[in-house]
C-alpha positions in Angstrom: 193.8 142.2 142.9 194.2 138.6 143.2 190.6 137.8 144.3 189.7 139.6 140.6 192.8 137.3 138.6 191.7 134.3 140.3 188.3 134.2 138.8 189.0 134.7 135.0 191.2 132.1 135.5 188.7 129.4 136.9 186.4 130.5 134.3 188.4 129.6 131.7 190.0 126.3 133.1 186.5 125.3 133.3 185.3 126.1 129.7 188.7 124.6 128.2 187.4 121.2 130.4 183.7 121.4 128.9 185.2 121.6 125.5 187.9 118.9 126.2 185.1 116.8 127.4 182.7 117.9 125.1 185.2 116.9 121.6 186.0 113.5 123.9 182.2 112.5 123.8 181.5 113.9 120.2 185.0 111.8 119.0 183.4 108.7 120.9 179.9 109.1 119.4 181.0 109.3 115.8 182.6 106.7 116.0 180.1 104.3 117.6 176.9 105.3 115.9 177.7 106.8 112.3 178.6 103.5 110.1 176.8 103.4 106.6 175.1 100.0 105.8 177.0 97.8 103.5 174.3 96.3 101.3 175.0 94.5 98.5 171.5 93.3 96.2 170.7 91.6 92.5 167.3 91.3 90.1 166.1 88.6 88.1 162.8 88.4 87.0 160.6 90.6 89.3 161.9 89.5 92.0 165.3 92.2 93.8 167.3 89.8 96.6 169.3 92.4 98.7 171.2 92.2 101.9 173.2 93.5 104.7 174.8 92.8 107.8 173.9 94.5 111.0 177.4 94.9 112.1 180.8 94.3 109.5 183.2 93.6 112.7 182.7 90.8 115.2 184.9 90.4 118.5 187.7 87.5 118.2 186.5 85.2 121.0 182.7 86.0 120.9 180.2 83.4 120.1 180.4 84.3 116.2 176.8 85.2 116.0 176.3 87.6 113.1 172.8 89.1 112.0 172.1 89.4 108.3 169.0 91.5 107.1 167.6 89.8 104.0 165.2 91.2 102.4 162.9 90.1 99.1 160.7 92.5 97.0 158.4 91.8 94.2 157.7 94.2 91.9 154.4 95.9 91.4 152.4 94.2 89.0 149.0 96.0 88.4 146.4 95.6 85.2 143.0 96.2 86.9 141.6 92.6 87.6 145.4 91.1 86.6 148.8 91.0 87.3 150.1 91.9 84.5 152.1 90.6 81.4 148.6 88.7 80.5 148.6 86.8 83.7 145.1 86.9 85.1 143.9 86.0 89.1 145.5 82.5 89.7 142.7 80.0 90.0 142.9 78.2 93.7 142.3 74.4 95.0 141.0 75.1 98.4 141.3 72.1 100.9 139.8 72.6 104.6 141.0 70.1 106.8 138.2 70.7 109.6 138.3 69.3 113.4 135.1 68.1 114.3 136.2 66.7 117.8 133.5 66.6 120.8 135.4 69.7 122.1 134.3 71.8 118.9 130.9 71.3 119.5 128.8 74.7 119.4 130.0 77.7 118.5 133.2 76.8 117.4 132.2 74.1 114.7 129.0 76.7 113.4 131.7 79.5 113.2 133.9 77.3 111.2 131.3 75.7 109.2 129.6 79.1 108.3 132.9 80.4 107.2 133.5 77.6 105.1 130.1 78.6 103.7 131.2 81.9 102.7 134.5 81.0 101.2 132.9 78.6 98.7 129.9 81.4 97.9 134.0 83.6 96.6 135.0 80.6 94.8 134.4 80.4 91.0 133.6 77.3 88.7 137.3 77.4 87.4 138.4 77.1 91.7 138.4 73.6 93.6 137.4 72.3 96.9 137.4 69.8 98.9 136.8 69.0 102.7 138.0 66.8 105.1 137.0 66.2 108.6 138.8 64.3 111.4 137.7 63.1 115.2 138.7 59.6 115.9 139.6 59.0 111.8 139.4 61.5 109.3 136.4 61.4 106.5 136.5 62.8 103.3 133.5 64.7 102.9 134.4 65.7 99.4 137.2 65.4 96.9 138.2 68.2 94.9 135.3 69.6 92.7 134.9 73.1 90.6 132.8 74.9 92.3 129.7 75.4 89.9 126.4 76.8 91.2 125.3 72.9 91.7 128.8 71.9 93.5 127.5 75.0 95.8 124.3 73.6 96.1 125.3 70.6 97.3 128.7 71.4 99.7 126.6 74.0 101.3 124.2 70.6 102.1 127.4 68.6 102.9 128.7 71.3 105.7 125.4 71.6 106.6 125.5 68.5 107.9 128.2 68.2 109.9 128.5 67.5 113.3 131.0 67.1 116.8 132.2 64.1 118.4 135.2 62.3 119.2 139.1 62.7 120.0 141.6 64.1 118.2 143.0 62.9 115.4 145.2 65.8 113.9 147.7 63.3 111.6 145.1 61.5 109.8 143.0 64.3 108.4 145.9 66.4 107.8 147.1 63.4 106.1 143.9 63.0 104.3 143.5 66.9 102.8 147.7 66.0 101.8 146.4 63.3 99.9 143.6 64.9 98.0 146.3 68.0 96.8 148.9 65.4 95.5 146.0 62.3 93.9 144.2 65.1 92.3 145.3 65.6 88.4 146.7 69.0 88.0 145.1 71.9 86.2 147.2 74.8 87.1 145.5 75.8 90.1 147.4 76.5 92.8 147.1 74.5 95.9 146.7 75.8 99.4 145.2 73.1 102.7 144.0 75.1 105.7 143.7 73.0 109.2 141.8 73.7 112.0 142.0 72.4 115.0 140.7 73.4 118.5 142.5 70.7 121.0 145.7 68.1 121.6 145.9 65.9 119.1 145.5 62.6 121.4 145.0 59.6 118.2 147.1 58.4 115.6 150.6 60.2 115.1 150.7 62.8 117.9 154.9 63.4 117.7 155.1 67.7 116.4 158.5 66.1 114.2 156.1 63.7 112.4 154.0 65.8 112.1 155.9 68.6 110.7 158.2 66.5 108.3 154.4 65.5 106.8 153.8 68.9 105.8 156.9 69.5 104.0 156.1 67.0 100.9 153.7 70.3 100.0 156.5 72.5 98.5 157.9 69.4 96.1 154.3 69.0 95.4 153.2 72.9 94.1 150.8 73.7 97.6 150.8 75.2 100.9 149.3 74.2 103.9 148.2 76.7 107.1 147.0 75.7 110.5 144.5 77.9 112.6 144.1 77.1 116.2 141.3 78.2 118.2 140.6 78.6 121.8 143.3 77.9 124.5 143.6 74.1 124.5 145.4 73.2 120.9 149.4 72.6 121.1 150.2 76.0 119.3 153.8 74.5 118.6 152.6 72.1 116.7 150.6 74.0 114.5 153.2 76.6 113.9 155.4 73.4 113.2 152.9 72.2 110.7 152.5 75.9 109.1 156.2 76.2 108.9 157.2 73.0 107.0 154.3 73.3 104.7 155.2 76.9 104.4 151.9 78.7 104.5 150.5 80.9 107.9 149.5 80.1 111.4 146.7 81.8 113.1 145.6 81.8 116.8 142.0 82.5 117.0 140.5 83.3 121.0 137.4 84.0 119.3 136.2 81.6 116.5 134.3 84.6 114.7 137.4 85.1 112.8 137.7 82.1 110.6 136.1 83.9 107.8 139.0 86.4 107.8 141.3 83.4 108.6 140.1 81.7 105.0 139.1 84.8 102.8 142.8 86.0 103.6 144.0 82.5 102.8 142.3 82.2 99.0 143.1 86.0 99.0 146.7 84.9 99.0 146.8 82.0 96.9 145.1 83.7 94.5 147.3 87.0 94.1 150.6 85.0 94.8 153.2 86.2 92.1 156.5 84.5 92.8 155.6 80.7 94.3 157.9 78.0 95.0 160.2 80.5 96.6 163.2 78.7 98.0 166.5 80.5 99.9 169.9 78.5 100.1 173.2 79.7 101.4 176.5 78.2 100.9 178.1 77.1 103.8 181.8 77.6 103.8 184.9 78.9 105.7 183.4 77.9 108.7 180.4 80.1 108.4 177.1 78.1 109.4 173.3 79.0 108.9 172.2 78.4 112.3 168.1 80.4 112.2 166.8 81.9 109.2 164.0 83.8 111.0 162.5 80.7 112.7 161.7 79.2 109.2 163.0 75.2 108.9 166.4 74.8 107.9 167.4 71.4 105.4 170.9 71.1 104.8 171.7 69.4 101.3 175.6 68.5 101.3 176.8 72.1 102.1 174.1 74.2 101.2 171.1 75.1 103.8 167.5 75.0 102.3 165.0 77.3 103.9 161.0 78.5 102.6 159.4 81.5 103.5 156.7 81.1 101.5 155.2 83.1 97.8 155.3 86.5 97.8 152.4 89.1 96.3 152.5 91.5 93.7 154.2 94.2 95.1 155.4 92.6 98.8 158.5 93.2 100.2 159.4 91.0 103.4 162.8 91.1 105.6 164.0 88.5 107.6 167.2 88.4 109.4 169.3 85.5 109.1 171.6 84.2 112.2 175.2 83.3 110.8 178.2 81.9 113.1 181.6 82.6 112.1 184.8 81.0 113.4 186.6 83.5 115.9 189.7 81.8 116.8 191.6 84.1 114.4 192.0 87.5 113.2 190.5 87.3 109.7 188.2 88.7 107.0 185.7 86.7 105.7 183.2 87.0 102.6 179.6 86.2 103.4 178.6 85.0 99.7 176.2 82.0 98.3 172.6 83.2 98.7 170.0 82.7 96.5 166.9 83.2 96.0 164.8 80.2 93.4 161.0 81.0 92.4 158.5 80.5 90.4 157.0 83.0 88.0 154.1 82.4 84.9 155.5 79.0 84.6 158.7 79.7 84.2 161.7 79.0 86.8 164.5 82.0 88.2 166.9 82.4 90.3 168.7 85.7 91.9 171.9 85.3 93.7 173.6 88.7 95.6 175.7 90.0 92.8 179.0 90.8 95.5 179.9 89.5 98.9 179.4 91.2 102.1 183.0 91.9 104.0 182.7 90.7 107.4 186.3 91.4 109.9 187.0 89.5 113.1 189.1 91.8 115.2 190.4 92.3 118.5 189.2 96.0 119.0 185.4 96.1 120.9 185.4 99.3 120.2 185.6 98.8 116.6 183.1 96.2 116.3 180.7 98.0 118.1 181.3 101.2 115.8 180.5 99.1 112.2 176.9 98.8 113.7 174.6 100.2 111.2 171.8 101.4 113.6 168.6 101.9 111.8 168.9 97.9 110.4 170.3 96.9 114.3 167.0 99.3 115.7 165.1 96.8 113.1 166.3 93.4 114.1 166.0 94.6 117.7 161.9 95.1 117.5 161.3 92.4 114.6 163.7 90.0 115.9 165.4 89.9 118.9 162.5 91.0 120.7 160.0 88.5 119.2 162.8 85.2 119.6 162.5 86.5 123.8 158.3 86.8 123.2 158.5 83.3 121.4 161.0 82.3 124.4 159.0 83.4 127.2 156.1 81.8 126.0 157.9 78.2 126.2 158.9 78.7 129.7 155.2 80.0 130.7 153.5 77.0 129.0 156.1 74.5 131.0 155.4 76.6 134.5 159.2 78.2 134.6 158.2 81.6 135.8 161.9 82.2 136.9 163.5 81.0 133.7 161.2 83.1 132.2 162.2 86.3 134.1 166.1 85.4 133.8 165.9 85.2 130.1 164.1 89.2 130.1 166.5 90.7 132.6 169.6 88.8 130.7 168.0 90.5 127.2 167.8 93.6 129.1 171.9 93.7 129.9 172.4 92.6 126.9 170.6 95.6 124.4 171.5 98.3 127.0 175.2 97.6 126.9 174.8 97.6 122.9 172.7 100.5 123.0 175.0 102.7 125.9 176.9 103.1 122.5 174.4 103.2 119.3 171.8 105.2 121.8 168.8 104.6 120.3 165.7 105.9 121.3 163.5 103.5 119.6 165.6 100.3 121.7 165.4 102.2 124.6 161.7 102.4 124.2 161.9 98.9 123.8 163.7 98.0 126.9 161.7 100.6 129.3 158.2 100.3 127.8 157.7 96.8 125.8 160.1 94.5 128.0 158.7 96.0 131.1 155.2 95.0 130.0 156.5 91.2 129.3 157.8 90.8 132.2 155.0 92.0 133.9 152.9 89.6 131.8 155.1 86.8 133.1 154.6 87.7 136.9 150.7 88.0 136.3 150.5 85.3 134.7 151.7 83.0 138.0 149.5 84.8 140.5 146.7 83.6 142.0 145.0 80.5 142.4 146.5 77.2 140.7 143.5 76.5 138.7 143.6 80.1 137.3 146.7 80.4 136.7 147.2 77.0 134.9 144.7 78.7 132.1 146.8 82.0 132.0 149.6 79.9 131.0 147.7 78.1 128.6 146.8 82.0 126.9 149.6 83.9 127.6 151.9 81.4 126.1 150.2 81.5 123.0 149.3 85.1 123.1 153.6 85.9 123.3 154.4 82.8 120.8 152.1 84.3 118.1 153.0 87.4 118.4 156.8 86.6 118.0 156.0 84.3 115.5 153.9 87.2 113.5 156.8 90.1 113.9 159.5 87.6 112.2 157.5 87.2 109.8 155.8 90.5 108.7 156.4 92.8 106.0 
């Protein structure tokens, strides 16, 4: 008799458990994951500036880093061979800036000059180009010229003609091309200077600032300027500094068949570009600090910080997550407010600026910061940003032989996500962290086996493998 009461009763002590457990976990999920995003966005012209934050709460104590998602979208702009409103195809100045160093001898420099070849056979009379070369000094091979079918006649002859010898010097013909874009009388074309280079730049100014501050006179001055870098040998920070500052593209090129994509994509841009001159500043104040606006320069003007990303196309939309600190000495609520958005359209000048500010709260509850996650745009920065800083990172400690840095830096991003993630559980992070972050650090082990003179050239590819890769995430659609 008591055998058969006993049972019942463990039966249902056990279910009431389940569900006490069960409501528990359900309570703590809901109130961890479920957070809507707080957006707040604006339109002017055709171009819509919205933004949100990835979390609304930050820990008092914490190193005040706070992600925003910003993200810029031109509107569509189709009429056939147009772009609507009666604007037509914009007409380009081309500028290759070409390294004709001993080391490009071959196929590199036929690749590059055949290429060249092909861009000018797109280009139209009412287009311009010109073409510098550079080894121990940089030579003007021509100024800027329309490109009639006599002009072709004769740069086809010119690049032709061209041939490798010679060091490296990287700051006088990029120098050279700069000087071409801002001597030239303007015609309403708009600018872009692609450079090519294949080694170290050993003559002339060789310092990556220098270098870099060079290419930003090209926003002031209506152009862009994009660096390709083929082979294994170049100094791929430089040339992402360079790309950066003048605010156009960087390409790493193994296989010097691709510079014809490389400059068809190039005048392909310029030519569709719908909102130029695009310029971000945010408002520094109550303590809240721009520190890395998706890896793009910051200049700081008073209290405002300055950062280019470069036009945007009919029709793009690009996101880019900002890094903010915010003072957490105190308990306090803060508004995130100041951003704008400056550009260029048909001539004429507009700027869009977030129509409300976004709330941020510094509390003393973990729990509560970690439940004002929004997890589809934290999922986001995650792949597009967090993931490609550690690539970018990696690849710094692989070119400077700091395999163990390297590996600290992966398992330390690991412990970091997976504590975030025990809460948001995401399956797409959790890909992440078992699939793509296994893979890097693999990468990072292979990479310092074998024999020294092997390895030292799988440093030299890896790390620019990882840094472009990084560098292209942050900077995608």
């Amino acid at each position: 008799m008591k055998t058969k009461q006993v049972k019942p009763l463990i039966l249902i002590s056990c279910l009431i458990a389940i569900t006490c457990i069960s409501m528990a976990s359900s309570k703590n999920i809901s109130r961890t994951i479920i957070h809507p995003a707080q957006t707040v966005s604006n339109k002017n012209g055709i171009i819509t500036l919205s933004a949100n934050l990835v979390r609304d709460k930050i820990v008092s104590g914490s190193d005040g880093i706070v992600s925003l998602a910003l993200t810029m979208r031109a509107d569509t702009i189709d009429n056939d061979n147009a772009l609507g409103h009666g604007r037509k195809m914009n007409n380009v100045d081309m500028v290759v800036v070409l390294d004709r160093s001993g080391s490009m001898s071959g196929k590199k420099l036929n690749d590059a000059k055949n290429a060249a070849l092909e861009l000018i056979s797109r280009l139209t009379g009412a287009d311009r180009f010109a073409l510098v070369t550079y080894s121990d000094t940089a030579q003007c091979i021509t100024a800027l010229v329309n490109v009639t079918p006599s002009a072709k006649r004769r740069l086809n002859k010119l690049i032709s003609g061209i041939s490798a010898g010679g060091g490296t010097n990287l700051g006088q013909g990029l120098q050279t091309g700069i000087d071409i874009l801002t001597s030239t009388i303007k015609n309403g074309n708009f600018g872009r200077l692609i450079l090519v280079s294949d080694g170290l730049t050993n003559k002339g100014i060789t310092n990556i600032n220098a270098l870099g501050n060079m290419a930003s006179v090209s926003m002031e001055n209506g152009f862009s300027i994009s660096t390709a870098g083929i082979g294994t040998d170049f100094n791929e920070q430089l040339m992402t500094s360079i790309a950066d500052h003048g605010t156009g593209n960087y390409y790493f090129l193994e296989n010097p068949a691709a510079f014809a994509a490389v400059f068809n994509n190039e005048f392909e841009q310029t030519r569709t570009a719908a909102a130029t001159f695009v310029k971000v500043s945010f408002d520094e104040k109550n303590g809240i600090k721009l520190v890395d606006a998706g890896g793009y320069p910051i200049e700081m003007k008073n209290n405002t910080a300055f950062f280019s990303p470069g036009n945007l196309k009919s029709g793009e939309t690009r996101k880019l997550f900002l890094r903010l600190k915010v003072p957490t000495d105190r308990i306090s609520t803060f508004d995130i407010s100041g951003i704008s958005l400056q550009y260029h359209y048909n001539d004429d000048s507009y700027r869009v600026s977030l129509s409300n500010p976004l709330k941020l709260a510094c509390v003393e509850d973990l729990q509560a910061a970690m439940a004002s996650i929004d997890k589809e745009t934290w999922e986001h920065k995650v792949l597009k940003e967090d993931f490609s800083r550690l690539k970018e990172a990696v690849a710094g400690d692989i070119r400077s032989g700091r395999k163990e840095e390297a590996v600290i830096k992966i398992d330390q991003y690991y412990a970091d996500q997976q504590e975030i993630n025990t809460s948001v559980q995401s399956d797409i992070v959790t890909g992440n962290l078992e699939h793509d972050l296994k893979q890097l650090r693999d990468t990072v082990v292979e990479t310092f086996t074998g024999k020294p003179s092997a390895v030292i050239e799988k440093q030299k590819r890896n790390a620019k493998v990882l840094q472009f890769e990084g560098y292209k995430e942050r900077r995608k659609n």
